[in-house]
N, C-alpha and C positions, 0 to 999 in steps of 0.2 A: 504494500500500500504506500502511496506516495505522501511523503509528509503533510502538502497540503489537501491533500484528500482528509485526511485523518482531522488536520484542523476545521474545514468546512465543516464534518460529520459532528464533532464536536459542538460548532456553532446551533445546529440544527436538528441536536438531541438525537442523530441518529448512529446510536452506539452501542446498538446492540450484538451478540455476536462473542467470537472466540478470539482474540487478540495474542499477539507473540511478539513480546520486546527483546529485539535482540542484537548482537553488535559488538564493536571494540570500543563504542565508545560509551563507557558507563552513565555516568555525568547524564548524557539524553537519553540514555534508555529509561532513566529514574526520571527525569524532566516529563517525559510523557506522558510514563506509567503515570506521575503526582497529576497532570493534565485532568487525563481522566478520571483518576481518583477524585476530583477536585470538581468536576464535573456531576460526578455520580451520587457522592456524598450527602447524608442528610444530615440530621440531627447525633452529633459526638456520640450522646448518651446509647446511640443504639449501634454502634460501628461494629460490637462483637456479632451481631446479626448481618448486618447490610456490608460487611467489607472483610468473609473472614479469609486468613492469611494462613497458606501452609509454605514448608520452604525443602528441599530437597531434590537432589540429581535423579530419584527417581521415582516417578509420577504415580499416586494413587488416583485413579481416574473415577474408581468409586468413590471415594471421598467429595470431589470436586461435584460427580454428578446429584448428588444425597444434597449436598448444598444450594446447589441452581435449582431443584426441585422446590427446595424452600422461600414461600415470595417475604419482600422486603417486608421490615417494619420499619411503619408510618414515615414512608420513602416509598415515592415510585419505582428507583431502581437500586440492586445492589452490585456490588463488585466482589468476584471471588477471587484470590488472588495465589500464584504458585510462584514462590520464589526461586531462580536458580535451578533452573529445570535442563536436565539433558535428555532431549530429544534425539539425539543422531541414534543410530541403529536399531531403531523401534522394532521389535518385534511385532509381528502377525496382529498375537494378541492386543500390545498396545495399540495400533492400528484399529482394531476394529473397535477399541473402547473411544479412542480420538472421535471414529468416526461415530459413536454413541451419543459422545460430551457436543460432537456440534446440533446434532439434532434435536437432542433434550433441552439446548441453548432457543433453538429455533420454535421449540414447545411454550417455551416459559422466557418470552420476551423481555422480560424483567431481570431477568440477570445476565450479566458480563462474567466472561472469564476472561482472565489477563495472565501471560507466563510470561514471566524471563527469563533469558538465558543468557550464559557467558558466550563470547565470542565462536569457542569453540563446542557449544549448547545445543545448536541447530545446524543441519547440510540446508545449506538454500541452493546448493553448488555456483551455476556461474550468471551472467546476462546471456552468455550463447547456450551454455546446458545448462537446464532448470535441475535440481536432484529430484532424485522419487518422492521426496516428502511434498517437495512443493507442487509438483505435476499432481500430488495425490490431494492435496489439501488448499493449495494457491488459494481458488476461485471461492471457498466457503469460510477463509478464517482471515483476518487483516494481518497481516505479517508487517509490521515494522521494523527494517536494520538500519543499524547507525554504523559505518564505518566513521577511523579517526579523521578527522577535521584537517583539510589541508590548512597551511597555513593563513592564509587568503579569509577562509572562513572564518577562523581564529581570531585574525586582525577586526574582521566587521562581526564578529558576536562579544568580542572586547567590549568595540567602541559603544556598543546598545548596552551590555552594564554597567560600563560609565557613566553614559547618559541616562541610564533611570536612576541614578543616582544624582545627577543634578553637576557632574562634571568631567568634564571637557578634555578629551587628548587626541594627538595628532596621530597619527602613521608612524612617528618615529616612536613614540612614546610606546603603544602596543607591541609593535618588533623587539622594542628593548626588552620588552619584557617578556614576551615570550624565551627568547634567548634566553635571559636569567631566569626563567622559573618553570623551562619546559613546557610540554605541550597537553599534559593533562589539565581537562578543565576541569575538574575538581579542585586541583591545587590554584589554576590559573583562576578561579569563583574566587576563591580565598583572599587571594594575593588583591583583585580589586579590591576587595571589602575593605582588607587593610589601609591600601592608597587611598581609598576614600574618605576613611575613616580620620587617616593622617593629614586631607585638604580638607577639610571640613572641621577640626579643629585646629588649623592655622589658618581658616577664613580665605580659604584660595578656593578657584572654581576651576583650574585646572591642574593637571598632573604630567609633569614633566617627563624625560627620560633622568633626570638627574636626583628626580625624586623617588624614580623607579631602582635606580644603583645605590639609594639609600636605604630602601626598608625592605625590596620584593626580596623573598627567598630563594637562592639561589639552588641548580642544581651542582652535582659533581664536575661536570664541566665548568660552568662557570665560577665553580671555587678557585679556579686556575686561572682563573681570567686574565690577570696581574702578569703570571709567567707566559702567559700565549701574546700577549698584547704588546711583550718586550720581546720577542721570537719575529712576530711581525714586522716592530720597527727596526730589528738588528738592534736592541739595545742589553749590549752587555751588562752597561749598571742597572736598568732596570730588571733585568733578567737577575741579577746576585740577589736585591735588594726583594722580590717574591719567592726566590729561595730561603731567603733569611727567615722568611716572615710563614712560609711552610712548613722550617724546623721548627721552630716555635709552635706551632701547631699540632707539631709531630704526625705531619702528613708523609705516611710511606716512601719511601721512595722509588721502590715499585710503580707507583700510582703515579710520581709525577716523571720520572720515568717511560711512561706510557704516555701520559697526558701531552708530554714533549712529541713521541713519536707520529701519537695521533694529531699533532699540530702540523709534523711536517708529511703526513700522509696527503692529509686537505691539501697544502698548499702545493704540494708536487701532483698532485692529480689536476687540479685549478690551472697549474702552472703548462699541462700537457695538454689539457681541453682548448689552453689559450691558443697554444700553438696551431691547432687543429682549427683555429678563428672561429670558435667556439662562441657565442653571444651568452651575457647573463644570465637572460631566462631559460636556454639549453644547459647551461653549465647547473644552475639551479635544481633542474629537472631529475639531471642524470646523477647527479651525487645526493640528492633527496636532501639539500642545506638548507639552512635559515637562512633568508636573503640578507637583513643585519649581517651575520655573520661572515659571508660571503662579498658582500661590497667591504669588506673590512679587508677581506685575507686577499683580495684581487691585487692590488697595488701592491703586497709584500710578494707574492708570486710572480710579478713581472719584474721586481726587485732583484731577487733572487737569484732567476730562469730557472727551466726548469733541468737544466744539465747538472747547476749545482746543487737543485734542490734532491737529484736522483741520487747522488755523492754521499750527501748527510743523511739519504734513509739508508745505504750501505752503511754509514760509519755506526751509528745508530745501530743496527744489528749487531756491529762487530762487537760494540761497548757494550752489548745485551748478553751477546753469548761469553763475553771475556769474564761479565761480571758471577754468572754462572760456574765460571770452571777453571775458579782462581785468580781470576785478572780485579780490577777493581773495580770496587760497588758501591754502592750506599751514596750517601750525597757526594763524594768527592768524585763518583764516577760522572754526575749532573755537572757538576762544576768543573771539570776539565772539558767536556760537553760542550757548553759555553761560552766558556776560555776560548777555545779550537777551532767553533763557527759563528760564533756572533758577529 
């Protein structure tokens, strides 16, 4: 079902029926699921009647149907609800209970069933092959998927919680932040609240990117930010002076380590796509990067080239396998590192 089908229907109190929320992206499978809930809902007092909840990978379909037999109290309609449902490899049997639960649904107009499932919950298989589940059930039950959010999407469902909130950010300001607090929206819900919470009592109506590098949560990439940012510039002393501030932290050095390597992966693949006169938004495409992050590491990639950027992911290996089998390690191995190519 297409999401604004499902909105219309909503509009229009027509919602009746077998529903399946399902997806990689949690955050809207709960958003809708609450849609409808919110929709359907009567009076709190009687929610154990009109909205009961079961939760489990595997389905009791007599339960659910003992349920929708039952009509609401003092509420037109109720909602029956199955949490975390794994549908893939249904047996026979469950098949033909499925196919029980949509008709008993179709008996008693009055009640909604609603499932979800984890990503990997339901075969919907592809857009060219449908799976057997959906050839078998498509046409009689609303199937909603939420795959994860390109970025693009991200940026314009930012800016709408911004704005119901009553403040204001640019394009630059969302990118940043996606970049430091990654791409779940769960975490990324949060992180506005915060920002919001933080302009609104400093009496400001917008949120900067520099307001964003001050409070949003960072992920493990971007706890390196400091040492990649000086990797970028060629800046040796900035490069020592986010090592310093790592020991202090007592962050691995395994981790920054890697964090170094997977700095010069990006920019030597960046740096081969250039060659190949590669544009932006291809180069964007095929490496699956944050555009922020990517207008950043372009300039240090043309910097660089990409002959000597191919050099330091050899060296980098060699300082990887040395540090393994007796050569040296630990931060003095990072610090000669940088010594050698900054």
């Amino acid at each position: 079902m297409d999401i604004s089908l499902f909105k219309s229907n909503l509009k229009n109190n027509n919602i009746s029926g077998v529903y399946i929320f399902c997806g990689e992206e949690d955050y809207l499978v709960r958003y809708y699921l609450k849609a409808l809930r919110d929709k359907i809902a009567g009076d709190e007092a009687f929610a154990i009647f009109n909205n009961p909840v079961f939760d489990g990978e595997e389905v009791d379909f007599s339960a659910i149907i003992e349920a929708v037999k039952a009509p609401p109290m003092m509420n037109d309609f109720k909602l029956i609800e199955w949490r975390h449902a794994d549908l893939t490899g249904m047996k026979e049997s469950d098949v033909e209970s499925m196919e029980e639960l949509i008709s008993v649904c179709e008996e008693h107009p009055y009640s909604v069933v609603a499932f979800t499932a984890d990503a990997d919950g339901v075969d919907l298989g592809t857009a060219k092959k449908q799976s057997p589940f959906v050839k078998r059930f498509g046409d009689r039950i609303s199937i909603l998927s939420f795959d994860k959010s390109t970025e693009n999407q991200l940026y314009a469902w930012l800016k709408k919680h911004f704005d119901s909130q009553g403040i204001t950010v640019g394009l630059e300001t969302v990118k940043v932040l996606v970049f430091r607090s990654g791409r779940s929206m769960d975490v990324l819900a949060g992180e506005v609240d915060k920002l919001c919470a933080l302009a609104h009592a400093r009496g400001k109506t917008v949120v900067t990117p520099d307001d964003v590098n001050e409070v949003a949560s960072s992920t493990p990439e971007c706890d390196t930010f400091a040492l990649s940012n000086a990797i970028i510039e060629r800046s040796r002393r900035g490069a020592y002076l986010a090592l310093e501030d790592m020991k202090l932290r007592r962050v691995e050095p395994t981790v920054i380590m890697g964090m170094v390597a997977k700095t010069f992966d990006d920019l030597t693949a960046i740096a081969h796509l250039l060659d190949e006169g590669r544009g932006v938004s291809e180069i964007r495409d095929i490496l699956n990067m944050n555009e922020y992050k990517l207008k950043r590491y372009i300039p240090a990639a043309k910097k660089y080239g990409s002959e000597r950027l191919s050099e330091i992911l050899s060296l980098l290996a060699e300082a990887d396998a040395g540090s393994k089998y007796g050569g040296v390690s630990g931060y003095t191995a990072i610090e000669l590192f940088i010594s050698r190519n900054l």
